[in-house]
VMD Tcl script that draws the C-alpha trace (Angstrom):
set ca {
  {2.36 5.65 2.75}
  {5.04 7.58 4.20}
  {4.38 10.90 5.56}
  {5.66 14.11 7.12}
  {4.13 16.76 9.36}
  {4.89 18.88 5.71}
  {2.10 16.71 4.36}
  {0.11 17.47 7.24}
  {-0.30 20.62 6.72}
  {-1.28 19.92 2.87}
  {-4.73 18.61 4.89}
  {-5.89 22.55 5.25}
  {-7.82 20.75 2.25}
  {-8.21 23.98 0.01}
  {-6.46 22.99 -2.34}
  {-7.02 19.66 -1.93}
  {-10.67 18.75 -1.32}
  {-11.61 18.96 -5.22}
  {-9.48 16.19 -5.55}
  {-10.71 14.20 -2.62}
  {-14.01 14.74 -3.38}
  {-14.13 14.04 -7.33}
  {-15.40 10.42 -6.70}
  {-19.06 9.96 -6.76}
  {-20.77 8.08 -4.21}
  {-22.57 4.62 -4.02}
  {-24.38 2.28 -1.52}
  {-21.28 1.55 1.15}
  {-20.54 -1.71 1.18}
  {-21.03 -3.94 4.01}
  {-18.08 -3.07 6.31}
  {-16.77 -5.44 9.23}
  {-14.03 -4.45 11.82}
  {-11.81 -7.54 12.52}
  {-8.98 -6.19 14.53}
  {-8.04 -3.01 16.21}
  {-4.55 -2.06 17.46}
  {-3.35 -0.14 20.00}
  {-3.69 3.99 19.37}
  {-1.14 5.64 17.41}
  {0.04 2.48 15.78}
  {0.05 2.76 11.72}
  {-1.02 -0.24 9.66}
  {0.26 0.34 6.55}
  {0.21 -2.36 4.19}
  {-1.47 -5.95 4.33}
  {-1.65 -9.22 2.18}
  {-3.16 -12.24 2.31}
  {-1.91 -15.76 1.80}
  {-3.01 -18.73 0.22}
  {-5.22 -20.42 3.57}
  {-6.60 -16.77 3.77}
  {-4.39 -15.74 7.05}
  {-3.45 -11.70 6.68}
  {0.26 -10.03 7.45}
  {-0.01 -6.94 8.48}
  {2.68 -4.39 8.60}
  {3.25 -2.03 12.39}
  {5.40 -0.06 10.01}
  {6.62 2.67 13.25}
  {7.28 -0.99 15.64}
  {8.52 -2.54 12.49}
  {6.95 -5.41 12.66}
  {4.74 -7.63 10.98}
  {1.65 -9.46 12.57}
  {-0.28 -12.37 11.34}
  {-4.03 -12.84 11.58}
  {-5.13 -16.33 11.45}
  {-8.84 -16.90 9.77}
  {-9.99 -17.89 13.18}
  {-8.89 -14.58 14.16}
  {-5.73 -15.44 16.33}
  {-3.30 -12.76 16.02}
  {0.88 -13.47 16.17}
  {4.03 -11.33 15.17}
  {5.58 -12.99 12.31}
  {8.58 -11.00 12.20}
  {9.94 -8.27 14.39}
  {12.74 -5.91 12.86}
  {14.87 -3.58 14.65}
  {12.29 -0.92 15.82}
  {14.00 2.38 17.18}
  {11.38 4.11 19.71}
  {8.84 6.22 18.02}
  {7.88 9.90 19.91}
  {4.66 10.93 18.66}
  {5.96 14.38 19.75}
  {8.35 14.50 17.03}
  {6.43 12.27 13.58}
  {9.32 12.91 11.58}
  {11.95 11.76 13.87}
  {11.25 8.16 12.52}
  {14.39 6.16 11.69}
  {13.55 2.74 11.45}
  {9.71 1.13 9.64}
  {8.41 -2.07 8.00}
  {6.73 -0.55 4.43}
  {4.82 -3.12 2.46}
  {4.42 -6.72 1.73}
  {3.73 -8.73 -0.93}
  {4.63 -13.01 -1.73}
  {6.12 -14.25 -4.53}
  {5.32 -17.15 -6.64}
  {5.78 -19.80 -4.33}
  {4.19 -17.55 -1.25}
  {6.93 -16.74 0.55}
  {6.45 -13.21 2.04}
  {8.39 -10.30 0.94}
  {8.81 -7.01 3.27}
  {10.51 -3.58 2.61}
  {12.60 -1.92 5.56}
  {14.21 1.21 5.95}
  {16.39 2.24 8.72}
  {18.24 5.53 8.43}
  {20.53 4.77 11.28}
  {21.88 1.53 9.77}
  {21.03 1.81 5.99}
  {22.85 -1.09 5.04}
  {20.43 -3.04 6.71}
  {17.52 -0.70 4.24}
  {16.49 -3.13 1.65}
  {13.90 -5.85 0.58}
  {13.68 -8.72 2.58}
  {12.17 -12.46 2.36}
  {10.23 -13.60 5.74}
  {9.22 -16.61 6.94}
  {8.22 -18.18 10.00}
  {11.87 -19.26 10.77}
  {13.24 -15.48 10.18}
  {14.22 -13.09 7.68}
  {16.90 -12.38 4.90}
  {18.00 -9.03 3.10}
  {17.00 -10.03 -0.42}
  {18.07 -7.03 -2.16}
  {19.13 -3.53 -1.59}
  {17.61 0.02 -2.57}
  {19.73 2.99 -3.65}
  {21.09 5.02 -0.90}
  {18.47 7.79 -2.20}
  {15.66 5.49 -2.22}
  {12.01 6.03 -0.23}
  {10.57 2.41 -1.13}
  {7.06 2.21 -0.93}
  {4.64 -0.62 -2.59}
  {6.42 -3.76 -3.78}
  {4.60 -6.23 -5.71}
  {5.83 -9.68 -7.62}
  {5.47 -11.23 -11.06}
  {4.86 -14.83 -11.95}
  {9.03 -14.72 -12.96}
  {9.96 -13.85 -9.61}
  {10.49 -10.65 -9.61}
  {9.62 -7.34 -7.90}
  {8.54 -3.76 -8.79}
  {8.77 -0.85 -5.84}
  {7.70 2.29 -5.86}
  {9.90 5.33 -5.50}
  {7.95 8.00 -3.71}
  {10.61 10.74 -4.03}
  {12.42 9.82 -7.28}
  {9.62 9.26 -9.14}
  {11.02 5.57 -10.35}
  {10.15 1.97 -10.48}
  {12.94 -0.17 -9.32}
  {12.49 -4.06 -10.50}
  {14.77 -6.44 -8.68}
  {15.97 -9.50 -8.81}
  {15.56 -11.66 -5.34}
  {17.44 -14.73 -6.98}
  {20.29 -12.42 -8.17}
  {20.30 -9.83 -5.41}
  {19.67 -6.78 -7.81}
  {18.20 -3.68 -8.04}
  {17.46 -1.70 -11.15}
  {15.70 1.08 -11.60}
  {13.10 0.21 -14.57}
  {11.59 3.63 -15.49}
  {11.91 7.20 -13.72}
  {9.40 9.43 -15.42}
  {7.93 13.13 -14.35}
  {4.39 11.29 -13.93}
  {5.99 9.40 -11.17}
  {7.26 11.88 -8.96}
  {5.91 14.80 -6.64}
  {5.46 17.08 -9.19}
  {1.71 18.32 -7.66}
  {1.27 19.07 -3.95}
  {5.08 18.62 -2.86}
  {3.51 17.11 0.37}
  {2.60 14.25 -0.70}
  {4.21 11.51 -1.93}
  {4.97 10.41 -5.88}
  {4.55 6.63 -7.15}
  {2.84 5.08 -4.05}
  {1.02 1.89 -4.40}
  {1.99 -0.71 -7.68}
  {-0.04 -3.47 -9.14}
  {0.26 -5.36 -12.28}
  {-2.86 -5.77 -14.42}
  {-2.54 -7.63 -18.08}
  {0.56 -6.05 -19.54}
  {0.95 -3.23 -17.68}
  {1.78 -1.74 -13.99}
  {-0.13 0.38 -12.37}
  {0.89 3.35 -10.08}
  {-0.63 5.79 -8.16}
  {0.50 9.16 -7.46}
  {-0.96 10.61 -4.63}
  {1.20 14.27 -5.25}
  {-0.57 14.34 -8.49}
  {-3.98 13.05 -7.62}
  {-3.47 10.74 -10.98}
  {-2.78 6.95 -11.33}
  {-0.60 6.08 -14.16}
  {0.02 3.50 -16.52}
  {3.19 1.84 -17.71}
  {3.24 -0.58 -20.59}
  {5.32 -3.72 -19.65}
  {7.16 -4.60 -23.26}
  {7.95 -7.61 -24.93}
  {11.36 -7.27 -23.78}
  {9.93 -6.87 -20.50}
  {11.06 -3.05 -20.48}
  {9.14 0.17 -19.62}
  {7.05 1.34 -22.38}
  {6.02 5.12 -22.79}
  {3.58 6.00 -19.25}
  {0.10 6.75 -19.94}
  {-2.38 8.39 -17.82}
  {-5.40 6.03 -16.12}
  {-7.57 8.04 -14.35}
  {-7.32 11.98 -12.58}
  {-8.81 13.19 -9.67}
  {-8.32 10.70 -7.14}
  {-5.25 10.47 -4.16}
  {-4.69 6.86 -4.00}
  {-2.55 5.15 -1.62}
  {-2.31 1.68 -1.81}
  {-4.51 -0.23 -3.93}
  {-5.58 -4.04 -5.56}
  {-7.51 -4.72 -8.95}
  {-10.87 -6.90 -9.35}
  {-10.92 -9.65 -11.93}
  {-13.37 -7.27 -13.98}
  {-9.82 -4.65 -14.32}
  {-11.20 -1.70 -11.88}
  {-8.97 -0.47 -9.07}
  {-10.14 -0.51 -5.58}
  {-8.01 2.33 -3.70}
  {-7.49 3.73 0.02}
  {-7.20 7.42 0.15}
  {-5.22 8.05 3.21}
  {-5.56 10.40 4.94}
  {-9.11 11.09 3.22}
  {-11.08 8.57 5.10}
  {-12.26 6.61 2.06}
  {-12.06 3.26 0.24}
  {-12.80 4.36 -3.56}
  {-13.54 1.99 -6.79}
  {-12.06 3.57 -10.01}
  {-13.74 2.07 -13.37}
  {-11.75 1.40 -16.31}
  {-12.65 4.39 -18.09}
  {-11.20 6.36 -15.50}
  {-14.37 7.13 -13.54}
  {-14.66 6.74 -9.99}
  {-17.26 6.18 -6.87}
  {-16.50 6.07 -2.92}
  {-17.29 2.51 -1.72}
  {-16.64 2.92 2.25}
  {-16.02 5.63 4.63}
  {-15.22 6.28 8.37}
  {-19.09 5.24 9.00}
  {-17.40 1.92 8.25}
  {-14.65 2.65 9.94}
  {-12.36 3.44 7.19}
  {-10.15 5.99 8.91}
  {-6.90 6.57 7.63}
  {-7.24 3.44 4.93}
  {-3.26 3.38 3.73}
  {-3.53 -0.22 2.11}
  {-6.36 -2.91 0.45}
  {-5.89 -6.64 -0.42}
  {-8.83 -9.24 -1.54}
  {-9.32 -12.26 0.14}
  {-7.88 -15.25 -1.56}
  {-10.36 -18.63 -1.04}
  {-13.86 -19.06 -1.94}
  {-16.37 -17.02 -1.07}
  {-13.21 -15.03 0.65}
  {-12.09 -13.88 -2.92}
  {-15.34 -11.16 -2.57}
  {-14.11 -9.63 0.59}
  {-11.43 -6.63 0.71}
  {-9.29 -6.14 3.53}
  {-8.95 -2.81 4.37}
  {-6.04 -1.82 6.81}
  {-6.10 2.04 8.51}
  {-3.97 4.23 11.35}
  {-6.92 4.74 12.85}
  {-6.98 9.02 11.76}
  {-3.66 9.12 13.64}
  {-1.73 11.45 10.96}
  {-5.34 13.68 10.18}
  {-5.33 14.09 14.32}
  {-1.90 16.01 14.50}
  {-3.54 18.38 12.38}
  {-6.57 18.63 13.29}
  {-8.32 17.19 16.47}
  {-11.67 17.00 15.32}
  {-11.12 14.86 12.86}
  {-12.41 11.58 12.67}
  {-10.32 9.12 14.75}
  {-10.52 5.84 15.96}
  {-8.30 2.65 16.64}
  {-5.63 1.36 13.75}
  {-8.20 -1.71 12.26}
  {-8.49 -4.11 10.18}
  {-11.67 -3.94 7.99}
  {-13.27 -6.13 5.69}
  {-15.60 -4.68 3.31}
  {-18.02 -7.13 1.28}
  {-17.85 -6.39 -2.61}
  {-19.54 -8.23 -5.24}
  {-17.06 -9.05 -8.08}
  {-14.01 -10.69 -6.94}
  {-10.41 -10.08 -6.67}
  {-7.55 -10.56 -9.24}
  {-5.34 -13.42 -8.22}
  {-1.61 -12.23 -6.95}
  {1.10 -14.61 -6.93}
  {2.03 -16.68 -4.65}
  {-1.63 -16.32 -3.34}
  {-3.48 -18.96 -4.81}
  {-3.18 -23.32 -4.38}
  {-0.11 -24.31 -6.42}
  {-1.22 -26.21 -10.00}
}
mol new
graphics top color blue
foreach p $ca { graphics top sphere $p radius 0.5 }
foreach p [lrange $ca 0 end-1] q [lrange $ca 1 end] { graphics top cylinder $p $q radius 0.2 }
display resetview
């Protein structure tokens, strides 16, 4: 999710395009392109509420923007956004990371702002505005969230190699596990734990640095149990589950939307011919028929670009791709009982 131009030049792909490439390679799925976004903007993390209406985060504007199901599009919340020079990618001081609801589907956002850290931290957003939650330590680089049905959160630390639970009600943060499996400990230039899901009674976590996603036993106590390799081979960003337990992943900045089984196994479901181009984040629909369709958010090729020009590019969009087994339910994202 976060990058640097040091990761940028990671993309020589020596090294690197054994991993990208492990996956095998099905039928794509039916791809359709719902929204674009102005160039050089970076979509990087989306989720989808209850009446099926997407929040998208502009993570270098900071803000986030809501796309109605009839396709109107809004900004639901605007943070303070310090000017972005494309001339100088790691001179970024202020984004809007991820988002994820909580049990009663009220949105949750991360923000970072090195000028003003105190105001770094995880937020609740509605329509009326937004409220620091919870902080991070000073040390932190927050990157997925997501919620339990209790209420509360699990982020990724991308540099620490930790998962930090908190406590919106309380206003806590506690780091929950640091482990080696976590952290950068493969290609320095990319990130550590990345994307975070919960599937039965575990969290997932994928490692992009280490081309591995990992998983952590959730004990009766509700602590960390001992982490566990999942599956090898594949840089995952951001990612969501099916109901049948396989994880469907965006490989930013490899251009690819990739299923991975549950023994570990994986195949490329979409590509930039579907306009997949610099996928950072996925999220299943949430109604009906909806709960089939995977919303794929991208930067458009923007970080792949600095590097290399000929590189597939194209406008920051919002894709849906058309799957066949349906999405696990998230909280906060289905009707109320």
């Amino acid at each position: 999710m976060r990058r640097s131009i040091a990761l940028l030049a990671a993309l020589v792909l020596l090294a690197l395009a054994p991993a990208a490439a492990a996956a095998g390679a099905a039928a794509p799925a039916p791809a359709r392109t719902l929204a674009t976004f102005p160039a050089g903007d970076f979509l990087e993390s989306v989720a989808v509420d209850r009446d099926g209406a997407l929040y998208v985060t502009s993570a270098l504007n900071a803000a986030i923007v809501r796309l109605a199901p009839d396709g109107t599009r809004s900004t639901y919340a605007q943070f303070p956004a310090a000017p972005f020079d494309p001339a100088n990618p790691l001179g970024v001081t202020s984004l809007v990371g991820t988002v994820a609801f909580d049990p009663h589907g009220v949105l949750h956002a991360t923000y970072v702002n090195t000028r003003q850290p105190e105001l770094t931290g995880l937020y609740r957003v509605t329509a009326d505005g937004r409220e620091k939650v919870a902080p991070f330590p000073a040390d932190a680089q927050p990157n997925g969230i997501t919620a339990d049905r209790d209420g509360l959160f699990y982020a990724a630390d991308s540099a620490r190699g930790r998962l930090y639970r908190i406590d919106p009600a309380a206003g806590t943060t506690e780091t929950w596990i640091e482990d080696a499996s976590l952290a950068p400990t493969g290609v320095p230039e990319f990130p550590g734990a990345n994307g975070v899901r919960r599937y039965g009674r575990s969290l997932y976590v994928s490692n992009p640095s280490t081309a591995e996603v990992v998983r952590v036993p959730i004990r009766r106590d509700g602590s960390a149990g001992e982490p566990q390799v999942h599956a090898t081979g594949v840089r995952i960003d951001d990612f969501a589950f099916d109901v049948a337990g396989r994880i469907l992943g965006t490989t930013h900045p490899f251009d690819t939307v990739v299923r991975v089984d549950r023994d570990g196994s994986s195949t490329v479901l979409a590509g930039a011919d579907q306009g997949v181009i610099g996928p950072t984040a996925a999220a299943f629909g949430t109604e009906g028929a909806d709960r089939t369709g995977l919303y794929v958010v991208t930067d458009g090729g923007f970080f792949a670009n600095l590097l290399d020009p000929a590189a597939p590019d194209g406008p920051p969009s919002v894709v849906r791709l058309q799957l066949t087994v349906p999405g696990l339910p998230l909280p906060g994202t289905t009707a109320p009982r």
